[in-house]
C-alpha atoms as one frame of an Amber mdcrd trajectory, in Angstrom:
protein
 112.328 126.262 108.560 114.061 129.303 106.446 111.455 131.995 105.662 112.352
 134.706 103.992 112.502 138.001 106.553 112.777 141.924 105.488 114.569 142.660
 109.020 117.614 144.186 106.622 118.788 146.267 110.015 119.687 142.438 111.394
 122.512 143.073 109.115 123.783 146.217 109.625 126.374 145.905 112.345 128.150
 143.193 109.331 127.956 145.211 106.088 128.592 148.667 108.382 132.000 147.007
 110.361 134.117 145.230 107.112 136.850 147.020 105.524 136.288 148.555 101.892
 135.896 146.009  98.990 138.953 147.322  97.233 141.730 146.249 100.194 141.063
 142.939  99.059 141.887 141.701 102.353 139.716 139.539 104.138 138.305 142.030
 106.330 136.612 142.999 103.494 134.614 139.312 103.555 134.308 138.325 107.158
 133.729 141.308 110.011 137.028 142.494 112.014 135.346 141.887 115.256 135.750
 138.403 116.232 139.004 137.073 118.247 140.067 134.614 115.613 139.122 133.326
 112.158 139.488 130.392 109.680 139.662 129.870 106.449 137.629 126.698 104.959
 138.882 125.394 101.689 136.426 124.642  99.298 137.632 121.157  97.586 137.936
 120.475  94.082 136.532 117.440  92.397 137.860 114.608  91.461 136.779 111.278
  89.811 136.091 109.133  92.815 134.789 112.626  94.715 136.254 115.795  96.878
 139.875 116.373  96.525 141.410 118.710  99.119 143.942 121.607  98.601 146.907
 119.211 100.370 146.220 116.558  97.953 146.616 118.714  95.027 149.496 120.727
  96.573 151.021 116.865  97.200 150.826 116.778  93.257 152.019 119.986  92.512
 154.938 120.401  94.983 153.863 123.961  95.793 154.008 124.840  99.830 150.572
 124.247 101.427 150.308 127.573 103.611 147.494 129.791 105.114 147.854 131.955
 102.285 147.859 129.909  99.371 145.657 130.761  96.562 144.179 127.794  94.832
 145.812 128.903  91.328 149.139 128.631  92.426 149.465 125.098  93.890 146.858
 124.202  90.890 150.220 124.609  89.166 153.292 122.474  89.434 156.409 123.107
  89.882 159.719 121.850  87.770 159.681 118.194  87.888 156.145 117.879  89.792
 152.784 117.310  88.239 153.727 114.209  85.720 151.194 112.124  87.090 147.522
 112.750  85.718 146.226 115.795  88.174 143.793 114.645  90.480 140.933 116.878
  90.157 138.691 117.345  86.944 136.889 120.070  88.352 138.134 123.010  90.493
 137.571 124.392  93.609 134.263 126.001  93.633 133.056 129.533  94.500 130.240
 128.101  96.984 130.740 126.501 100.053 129.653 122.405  99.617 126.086 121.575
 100.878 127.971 118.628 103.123 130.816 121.286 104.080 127.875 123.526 105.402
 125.348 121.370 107.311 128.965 119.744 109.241 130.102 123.556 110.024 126.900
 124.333 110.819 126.533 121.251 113.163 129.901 122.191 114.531 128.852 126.288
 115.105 125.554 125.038 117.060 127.378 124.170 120.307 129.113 128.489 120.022
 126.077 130.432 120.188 123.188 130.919 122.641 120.840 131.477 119.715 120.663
 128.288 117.335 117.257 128.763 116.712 117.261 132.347 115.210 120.127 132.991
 112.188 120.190 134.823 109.950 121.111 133.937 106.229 122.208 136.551 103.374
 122.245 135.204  99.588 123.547 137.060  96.771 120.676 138.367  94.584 122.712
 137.813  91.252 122.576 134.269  91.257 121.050 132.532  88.250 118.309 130.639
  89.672 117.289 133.496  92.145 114.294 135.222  90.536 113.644 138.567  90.311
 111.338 139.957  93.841 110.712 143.399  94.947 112.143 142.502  98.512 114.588
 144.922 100.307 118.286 143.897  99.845 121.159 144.021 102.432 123.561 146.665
 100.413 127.153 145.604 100.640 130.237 147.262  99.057 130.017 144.918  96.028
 127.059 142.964  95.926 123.375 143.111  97.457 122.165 140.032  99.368 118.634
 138.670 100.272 117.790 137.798 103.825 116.624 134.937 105.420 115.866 133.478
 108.966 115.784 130.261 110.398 117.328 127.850 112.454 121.182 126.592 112.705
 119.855 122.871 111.933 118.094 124.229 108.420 120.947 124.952 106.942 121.624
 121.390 106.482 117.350 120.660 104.514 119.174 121.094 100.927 118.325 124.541
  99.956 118.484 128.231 101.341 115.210 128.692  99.413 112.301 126.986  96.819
 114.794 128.176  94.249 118.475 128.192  95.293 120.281 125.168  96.276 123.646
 126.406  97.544 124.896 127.276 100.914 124.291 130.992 101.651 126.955 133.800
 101.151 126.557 134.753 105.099 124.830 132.904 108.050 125.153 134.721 111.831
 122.896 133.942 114.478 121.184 136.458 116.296 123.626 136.719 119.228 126.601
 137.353 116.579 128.972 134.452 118.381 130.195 133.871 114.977 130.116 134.675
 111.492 130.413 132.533 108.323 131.174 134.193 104.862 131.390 133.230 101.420
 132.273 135.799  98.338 131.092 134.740  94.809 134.734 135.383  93.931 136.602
 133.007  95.989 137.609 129.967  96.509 137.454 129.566 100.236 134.778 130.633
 103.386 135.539 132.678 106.370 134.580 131.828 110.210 134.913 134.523 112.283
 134.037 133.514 116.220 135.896 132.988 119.870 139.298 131.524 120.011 137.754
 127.966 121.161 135.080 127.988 117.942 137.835 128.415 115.519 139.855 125.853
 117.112 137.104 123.183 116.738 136.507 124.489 112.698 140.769 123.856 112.271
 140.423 120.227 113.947 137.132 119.035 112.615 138.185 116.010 110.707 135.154
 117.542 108.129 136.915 120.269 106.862 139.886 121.524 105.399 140.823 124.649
 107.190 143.660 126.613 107.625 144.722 129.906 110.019 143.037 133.140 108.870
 143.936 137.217 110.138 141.975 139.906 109.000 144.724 141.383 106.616 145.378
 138.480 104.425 145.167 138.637 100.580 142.077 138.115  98.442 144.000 137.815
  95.361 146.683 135.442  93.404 149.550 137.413  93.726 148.875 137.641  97.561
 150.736 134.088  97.659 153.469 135.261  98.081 155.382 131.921  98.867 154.346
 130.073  95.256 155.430 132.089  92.921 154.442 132.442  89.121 158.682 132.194
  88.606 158.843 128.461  90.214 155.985 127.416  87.788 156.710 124.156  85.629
 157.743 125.443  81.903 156.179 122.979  79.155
């Protein structure tokens, strides 16, 4: 069971460790301590369900990379994208509920601790309500904390109020890290090189290669450019 927990110093060694907000690099999302790191693709949705980043780069023509920002193969390119697109709504900012209980099923077997994680939600979400409880005080954003088990990540909610996966989840031992900004369209796993390889091959989820100095932003795709974009 999640309970809520004011053990903020559980999360010091994570806010303390990334780079400054401003790089815009993903060390500024996921902590620059673990050997290797993924990046999960949040799918987009389409009319008969999830749609993944390959599909719609398929559509677009744009090159599916490690680096590619979900604006840019949203986009076609000259003589791509005729066909009705196949997603009606985009990728979102939150990591799926299914997307989360099969990582988190997956991240059980890399830690020692699956019975004590910790979980960090972002205080300005909507259905959130206001509490006097101590926050963990990132760069950008302030986060509530919660503790639990690896398995309860999978019961539906984070609390009695919010329903989406949690912005961070560790577990005690700190074998891995999973992170989630508001802003993005994508989740970090940081962990050993053998816990990243099983997140790239689970047949789950749609991840791709991640270092610690890639590009938070749309211009960081450097490989589809704005200049190859279809003009209508």
């Amino acid at each position: 069971m999640i309970t809520a927990s004011d053990e903020i110093e559980a999360a010091d060694w994570l806010m303390g460790s990334l780079f400054p907000f401003h790089k815009y690099e993903a060390g500024s999302i996921v902590p620059p301590t673990y050997e290797a790191y993924a990046r999960v693709l949040h799918p987009a949705q389409g009319p008969s369900g999830s749609v993944s980043w390959a599909e719609i780069a398929n559509w677009s023509g744009r090159v599916y990379h490690s680096a590619m920002q979900f604006e840019r193969i949203a986009t076609p390119i000259q003589g791509k994208g005729r066909s009705a697109k196949p997603w009606i709504d985009p990728a979102a900012y939150t990591l799926p509920m299914h997307q989360a209980k099969s990582l988190a099923n997956l991240l059980a077997s890399f830690t020692t601790t699956s019975d004590r994680v910790w979980y960090l939600v972002w205080d300005g979400h909507g259905d959130v309500p206001p509490t006097c409880r101590q926050r963990v005080r990132g760069w950008e954003r302030n986060y509530l904390l919660y503790r639990g088990a690896i398995g309860d990540i999978g019961g539906g909610r984070i609390s009695e109020h919010h329903r989406d996966a949690p912005e961070y989840w560790f577990p005690d031992d700190k074998s891995w890290c999973v992170a989630t900004d508001m802003d993005l369209f994508w989740t970090y796993v940081g962990g050993s090189r053998a816990c990243i390889d099983a997140v790239l091959n689970s047949p789950d989820l749609e991840a791709v290669p991640a270092t610690l100095h890639d590009g938070l932003t749309i211009e960081s795709d450097v490989v589809n450019r704005p200049s190859d974009e279809e003009q209508s």
